[in-house]
PyMOL CGO cylinders between C-alpha atoms (Angstrom):
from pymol import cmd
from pymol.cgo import CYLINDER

trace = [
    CYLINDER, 14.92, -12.15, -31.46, 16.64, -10.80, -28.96, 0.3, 1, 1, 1, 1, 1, 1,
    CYLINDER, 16.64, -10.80, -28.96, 15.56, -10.99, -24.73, 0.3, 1, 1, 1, 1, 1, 1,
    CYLINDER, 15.56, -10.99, -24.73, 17.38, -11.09, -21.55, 0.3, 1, 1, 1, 1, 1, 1,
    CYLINDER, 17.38, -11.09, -21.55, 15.66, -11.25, -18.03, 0.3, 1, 1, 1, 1, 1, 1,
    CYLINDER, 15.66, -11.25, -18.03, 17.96, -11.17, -14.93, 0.3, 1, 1, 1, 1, 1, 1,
    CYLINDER, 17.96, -11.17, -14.93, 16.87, -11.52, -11.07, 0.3, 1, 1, 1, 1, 1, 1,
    CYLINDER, 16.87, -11.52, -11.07, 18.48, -9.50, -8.76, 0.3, 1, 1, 1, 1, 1, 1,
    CYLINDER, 18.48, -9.50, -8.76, 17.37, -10.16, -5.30, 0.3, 1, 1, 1, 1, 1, 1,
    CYLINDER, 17.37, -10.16, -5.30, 16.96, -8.88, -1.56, 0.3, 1, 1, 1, 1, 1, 1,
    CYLINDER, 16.96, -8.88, -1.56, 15.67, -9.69, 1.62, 0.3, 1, 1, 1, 1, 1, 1,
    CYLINDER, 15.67, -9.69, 1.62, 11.97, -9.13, 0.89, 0.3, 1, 1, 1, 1, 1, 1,
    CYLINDER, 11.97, -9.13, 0.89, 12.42, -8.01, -2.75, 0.3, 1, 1, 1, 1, 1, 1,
    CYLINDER, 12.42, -8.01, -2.75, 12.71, -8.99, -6.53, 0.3, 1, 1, 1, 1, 1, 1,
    CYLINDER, 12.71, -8.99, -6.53, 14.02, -6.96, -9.25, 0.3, 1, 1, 1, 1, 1, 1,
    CYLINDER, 14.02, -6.96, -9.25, 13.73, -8.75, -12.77, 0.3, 1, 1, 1, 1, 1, 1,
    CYLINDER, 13.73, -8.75, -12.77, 15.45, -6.37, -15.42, 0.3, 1, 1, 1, 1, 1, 1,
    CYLINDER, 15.45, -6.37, -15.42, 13.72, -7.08, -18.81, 0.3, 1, 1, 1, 1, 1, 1,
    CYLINDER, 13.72, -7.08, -18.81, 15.38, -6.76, -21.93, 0.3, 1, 1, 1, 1, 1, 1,
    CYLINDER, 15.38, -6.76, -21.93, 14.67, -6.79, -25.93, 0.3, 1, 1, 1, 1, 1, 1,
    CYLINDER, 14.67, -6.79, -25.93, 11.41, -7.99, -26.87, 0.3, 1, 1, 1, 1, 1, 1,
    CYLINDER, 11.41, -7.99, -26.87, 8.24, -8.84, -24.84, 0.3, 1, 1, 1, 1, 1, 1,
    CYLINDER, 8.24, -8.84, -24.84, 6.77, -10.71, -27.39, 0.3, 1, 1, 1, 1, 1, 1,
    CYLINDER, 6.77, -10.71, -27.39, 4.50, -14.21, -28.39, 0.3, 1, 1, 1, 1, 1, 1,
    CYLINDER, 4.50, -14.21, -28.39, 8.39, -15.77, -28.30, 0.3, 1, 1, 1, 1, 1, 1,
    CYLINDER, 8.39, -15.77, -28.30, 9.85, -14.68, -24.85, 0.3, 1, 1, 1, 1, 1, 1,
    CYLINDER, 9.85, -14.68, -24.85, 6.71, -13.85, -22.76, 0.3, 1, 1, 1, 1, 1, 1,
    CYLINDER, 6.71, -13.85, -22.76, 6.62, -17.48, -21.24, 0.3, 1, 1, 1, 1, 1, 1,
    CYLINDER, 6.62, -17.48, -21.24, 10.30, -17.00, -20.31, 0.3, 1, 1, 1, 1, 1, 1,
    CYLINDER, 10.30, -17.00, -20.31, 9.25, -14.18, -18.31, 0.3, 1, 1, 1, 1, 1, 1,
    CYLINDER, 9.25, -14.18, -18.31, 6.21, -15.79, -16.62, 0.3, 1, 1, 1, 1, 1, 1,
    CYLINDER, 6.21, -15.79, -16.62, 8.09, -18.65, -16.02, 0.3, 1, 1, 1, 1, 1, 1,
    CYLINDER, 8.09, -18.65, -16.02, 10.92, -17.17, -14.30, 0.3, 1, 1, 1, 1, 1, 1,
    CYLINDER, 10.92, -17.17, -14.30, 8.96, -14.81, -12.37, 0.3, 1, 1, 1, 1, 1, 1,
    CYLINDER, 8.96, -14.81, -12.37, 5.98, -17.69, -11.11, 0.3, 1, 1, 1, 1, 1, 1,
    CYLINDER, 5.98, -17.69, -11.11, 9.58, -19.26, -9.63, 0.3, 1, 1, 1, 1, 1, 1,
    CYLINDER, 9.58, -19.26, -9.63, 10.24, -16.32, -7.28, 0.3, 1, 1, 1, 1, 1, 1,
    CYLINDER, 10.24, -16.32, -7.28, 7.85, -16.65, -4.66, 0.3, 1, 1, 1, 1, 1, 1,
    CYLINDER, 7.85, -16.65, -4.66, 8.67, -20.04, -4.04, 0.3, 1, 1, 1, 1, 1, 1,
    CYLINDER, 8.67, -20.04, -4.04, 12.52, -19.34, -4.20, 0.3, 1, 1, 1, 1, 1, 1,
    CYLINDER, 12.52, -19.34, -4.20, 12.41, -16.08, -2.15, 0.3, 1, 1, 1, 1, 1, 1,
    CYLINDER, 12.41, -16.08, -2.15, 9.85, -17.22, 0.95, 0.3, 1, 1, 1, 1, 1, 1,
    CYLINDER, 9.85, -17.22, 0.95, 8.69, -13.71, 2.47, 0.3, 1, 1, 1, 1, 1, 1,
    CYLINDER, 8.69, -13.71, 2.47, 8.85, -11.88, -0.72, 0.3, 1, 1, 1, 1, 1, 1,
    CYLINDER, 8.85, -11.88, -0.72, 6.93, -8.96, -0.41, 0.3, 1, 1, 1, 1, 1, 1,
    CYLINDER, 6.93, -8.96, -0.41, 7.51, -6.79, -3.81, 0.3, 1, 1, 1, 1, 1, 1,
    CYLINDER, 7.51, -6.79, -3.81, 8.36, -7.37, -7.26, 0.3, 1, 1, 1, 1, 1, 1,
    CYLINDER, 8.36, -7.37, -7.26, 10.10, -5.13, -9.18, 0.3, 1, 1, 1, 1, 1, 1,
    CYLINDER, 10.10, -5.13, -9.18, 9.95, -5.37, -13.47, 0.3, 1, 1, 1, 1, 1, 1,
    CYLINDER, 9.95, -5.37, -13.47, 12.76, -3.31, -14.51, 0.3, 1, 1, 1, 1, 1, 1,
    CYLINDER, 12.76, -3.31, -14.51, 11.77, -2.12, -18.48, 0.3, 1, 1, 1, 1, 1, 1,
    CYLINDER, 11.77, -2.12, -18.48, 14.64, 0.37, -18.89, 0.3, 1, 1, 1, 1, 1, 1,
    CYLINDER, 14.64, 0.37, -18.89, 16.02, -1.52, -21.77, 0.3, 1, 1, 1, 1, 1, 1,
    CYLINDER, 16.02, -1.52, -21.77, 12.87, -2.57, -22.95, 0.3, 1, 1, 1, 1, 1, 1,
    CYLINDER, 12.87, -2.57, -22.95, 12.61, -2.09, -26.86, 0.3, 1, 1, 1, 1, 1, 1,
    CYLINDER, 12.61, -2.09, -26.86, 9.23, -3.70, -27.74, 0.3, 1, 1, 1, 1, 1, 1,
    CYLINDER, 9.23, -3.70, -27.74, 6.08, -5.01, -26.26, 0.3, 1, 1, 1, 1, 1, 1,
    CYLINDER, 6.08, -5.01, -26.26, 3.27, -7.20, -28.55, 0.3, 1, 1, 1, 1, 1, 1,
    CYLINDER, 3.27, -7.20, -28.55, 0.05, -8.26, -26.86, 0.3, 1, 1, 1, 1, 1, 1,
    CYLINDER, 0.05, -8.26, -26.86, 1.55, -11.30, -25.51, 0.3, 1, 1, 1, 1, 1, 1,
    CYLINDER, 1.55, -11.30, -25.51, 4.42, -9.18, -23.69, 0.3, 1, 1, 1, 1, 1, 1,
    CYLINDER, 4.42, -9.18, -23.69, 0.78, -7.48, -22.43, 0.3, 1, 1, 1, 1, 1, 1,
    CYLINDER, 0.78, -7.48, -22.43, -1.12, -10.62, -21.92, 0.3, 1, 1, 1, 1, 1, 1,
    CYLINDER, -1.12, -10.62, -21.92, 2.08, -12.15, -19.96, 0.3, 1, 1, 1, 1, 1, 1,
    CYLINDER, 2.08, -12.15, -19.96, 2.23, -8.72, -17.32, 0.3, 1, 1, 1, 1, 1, 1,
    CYLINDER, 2.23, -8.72, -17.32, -1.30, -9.83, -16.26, 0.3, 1, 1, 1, 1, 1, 1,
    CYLINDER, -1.30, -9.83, -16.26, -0.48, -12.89, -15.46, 0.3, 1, 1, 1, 1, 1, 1,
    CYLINDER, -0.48, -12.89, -15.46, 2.47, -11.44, -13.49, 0.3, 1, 1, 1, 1, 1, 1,
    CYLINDER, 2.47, -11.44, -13.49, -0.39, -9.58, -11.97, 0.3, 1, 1, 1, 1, 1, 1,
    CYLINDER, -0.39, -9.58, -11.97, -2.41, -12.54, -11.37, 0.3, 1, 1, 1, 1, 1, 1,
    CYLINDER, -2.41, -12.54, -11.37, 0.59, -14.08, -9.86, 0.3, 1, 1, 1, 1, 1, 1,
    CYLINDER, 0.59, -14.08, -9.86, 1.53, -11.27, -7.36, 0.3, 1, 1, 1, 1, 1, 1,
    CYLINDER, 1.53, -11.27, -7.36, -1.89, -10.90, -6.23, 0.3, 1, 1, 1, 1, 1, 1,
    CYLINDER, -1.89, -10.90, -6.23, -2.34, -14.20, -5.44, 0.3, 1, 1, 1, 1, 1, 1,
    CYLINDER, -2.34, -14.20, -5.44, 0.86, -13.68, -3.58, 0.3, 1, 1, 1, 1, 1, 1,
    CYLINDER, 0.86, -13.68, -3.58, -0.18, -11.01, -1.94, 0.3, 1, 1, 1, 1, 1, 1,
    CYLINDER, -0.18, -11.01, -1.94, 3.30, -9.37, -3.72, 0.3, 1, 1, 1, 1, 1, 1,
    CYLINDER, 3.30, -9.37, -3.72, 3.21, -5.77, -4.67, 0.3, 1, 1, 1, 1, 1, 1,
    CYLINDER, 3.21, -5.77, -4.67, 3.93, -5.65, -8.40, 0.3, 1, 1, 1, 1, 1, 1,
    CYLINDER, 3.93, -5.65, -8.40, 6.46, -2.54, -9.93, 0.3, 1, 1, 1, 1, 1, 1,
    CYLINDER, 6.46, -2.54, -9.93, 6.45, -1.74, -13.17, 0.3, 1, 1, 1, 1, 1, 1,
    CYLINDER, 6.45, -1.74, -13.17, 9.67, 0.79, -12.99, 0.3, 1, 1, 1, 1, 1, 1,
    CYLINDER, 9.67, 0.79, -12.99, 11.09, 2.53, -15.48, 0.3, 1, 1, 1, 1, 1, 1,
    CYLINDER, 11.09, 2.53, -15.48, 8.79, 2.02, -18.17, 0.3, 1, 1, 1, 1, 1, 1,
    CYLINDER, 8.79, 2.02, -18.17, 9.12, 3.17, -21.49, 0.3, 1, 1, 1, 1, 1, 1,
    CYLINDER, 9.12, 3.17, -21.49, 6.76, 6.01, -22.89, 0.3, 1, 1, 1, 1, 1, 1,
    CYLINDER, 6.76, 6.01, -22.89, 5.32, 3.54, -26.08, 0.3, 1, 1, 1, 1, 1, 1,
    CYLINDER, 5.32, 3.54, -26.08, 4.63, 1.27, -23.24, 0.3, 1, 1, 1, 1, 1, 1,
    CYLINDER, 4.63, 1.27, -23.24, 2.96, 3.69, -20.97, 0.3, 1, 1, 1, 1, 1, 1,
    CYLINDER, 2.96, 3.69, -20.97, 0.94, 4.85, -23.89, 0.3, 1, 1, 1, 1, 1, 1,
    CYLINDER, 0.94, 4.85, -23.89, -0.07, 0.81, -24.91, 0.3, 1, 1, 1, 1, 1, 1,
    CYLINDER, -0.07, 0.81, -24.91, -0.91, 0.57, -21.53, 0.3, 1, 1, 1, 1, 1, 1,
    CYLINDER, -0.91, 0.57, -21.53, -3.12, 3.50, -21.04, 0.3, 1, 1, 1, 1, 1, 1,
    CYLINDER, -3.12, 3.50, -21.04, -4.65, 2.51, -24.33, 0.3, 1, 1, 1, 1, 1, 1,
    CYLINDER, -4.65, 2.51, -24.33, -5.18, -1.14, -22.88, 0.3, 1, 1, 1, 1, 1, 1,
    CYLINDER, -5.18, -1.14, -22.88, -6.60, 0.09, -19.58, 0.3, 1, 1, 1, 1, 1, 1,
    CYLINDER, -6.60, 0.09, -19.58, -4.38, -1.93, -18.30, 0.3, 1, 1, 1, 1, 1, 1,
    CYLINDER, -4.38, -1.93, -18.30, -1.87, 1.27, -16.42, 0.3, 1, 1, 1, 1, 1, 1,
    CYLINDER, -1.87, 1.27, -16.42, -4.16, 1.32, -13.82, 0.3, 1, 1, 1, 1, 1, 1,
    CYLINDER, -4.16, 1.32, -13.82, -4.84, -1.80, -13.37, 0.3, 1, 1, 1, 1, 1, 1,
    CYLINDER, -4.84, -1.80, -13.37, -1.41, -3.06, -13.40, 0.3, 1, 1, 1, 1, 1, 1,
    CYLINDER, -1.41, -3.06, -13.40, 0.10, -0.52, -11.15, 0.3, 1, 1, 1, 1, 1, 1,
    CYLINDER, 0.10, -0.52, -11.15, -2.37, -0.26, -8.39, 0.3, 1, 1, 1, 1, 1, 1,
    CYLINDER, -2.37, -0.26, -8.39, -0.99, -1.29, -5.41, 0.3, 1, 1, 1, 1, 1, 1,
    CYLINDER, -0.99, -1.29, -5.41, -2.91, -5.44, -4.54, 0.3, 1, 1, 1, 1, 1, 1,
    CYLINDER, -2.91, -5.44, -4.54, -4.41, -3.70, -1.23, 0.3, 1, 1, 1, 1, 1, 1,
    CYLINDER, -4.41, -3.70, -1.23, -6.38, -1.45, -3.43, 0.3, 1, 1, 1, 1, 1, 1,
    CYLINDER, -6.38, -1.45, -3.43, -7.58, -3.85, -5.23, 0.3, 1, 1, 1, 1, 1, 1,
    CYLINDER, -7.58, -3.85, -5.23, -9.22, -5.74, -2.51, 0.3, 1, 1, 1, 1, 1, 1,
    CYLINDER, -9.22, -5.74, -2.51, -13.18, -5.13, -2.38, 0.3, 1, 1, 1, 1, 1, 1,
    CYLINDER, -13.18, -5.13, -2.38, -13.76, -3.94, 1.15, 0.3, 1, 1, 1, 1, 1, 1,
    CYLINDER, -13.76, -3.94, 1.15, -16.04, -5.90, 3.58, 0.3, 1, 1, 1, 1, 1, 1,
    CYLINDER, -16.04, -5.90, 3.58, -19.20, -4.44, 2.07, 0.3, 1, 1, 1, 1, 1, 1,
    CYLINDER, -19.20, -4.44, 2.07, -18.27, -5.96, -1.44, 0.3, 1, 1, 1, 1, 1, 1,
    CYLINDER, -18.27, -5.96, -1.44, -17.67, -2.23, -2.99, 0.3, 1, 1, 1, 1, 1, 1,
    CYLINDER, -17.67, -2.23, -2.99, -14.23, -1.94, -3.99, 0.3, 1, 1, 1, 1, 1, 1,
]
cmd.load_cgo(trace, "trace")
């Protein structure tokens, strides 16, 4: 099994470039590391997941990008999936989960009358 995550960050920003295999073996790694950022980075205002060298994704790589989701909303953190493979795009459209994932959390907020 092979898996790397490293953090680069900024001022107001997180990149975590994610490596190898997204699978039922490394997906806590990658919770795990990026549930730490908030409280590491105070002001944090977008997270970046970097999937350029991304080689494989099971559905616990999935199930572990919506709790990244989860997280960020909470956070109020926007959440970047950037340079994502086209298998994954295509998993992800399958899924439902590409729009969900990649809309931006203001959009996501039901407005005042509840629709939303």
């Amino acid at each position: 099994m092979k898996f790397t995550v490293v953090v680069h960050k900024t001022s107001q920003s997180a990149r975590v470039h994610v490596a190898g295999d997204l699978d039922y073996g490394t997906a806590g790694l990658l919770v795990e590391t990026v549930s730490k950022l908030p409280s590491d980075q105070p002001g944090l205002q977008n997270l970046h997941l970097d999937f350029s060298d991304l080689e494989f994704c099971d559905s616990a790589g999935l199930s572990a990008l919506v709790r990244i989701h989860r997280l960020a909303c909470a956070g109020g953190i926007g959440l970047h999936l950037d340079h994502r493979p086209a298998y994954l795009d295509r998993v992800l459209n399958i899924t439902g989960l590409l729009d969900f994932l990649t809309t931006p959390v203001a959009a996501q907020q039901p407005d005042e009358s509840g629709i939303g």
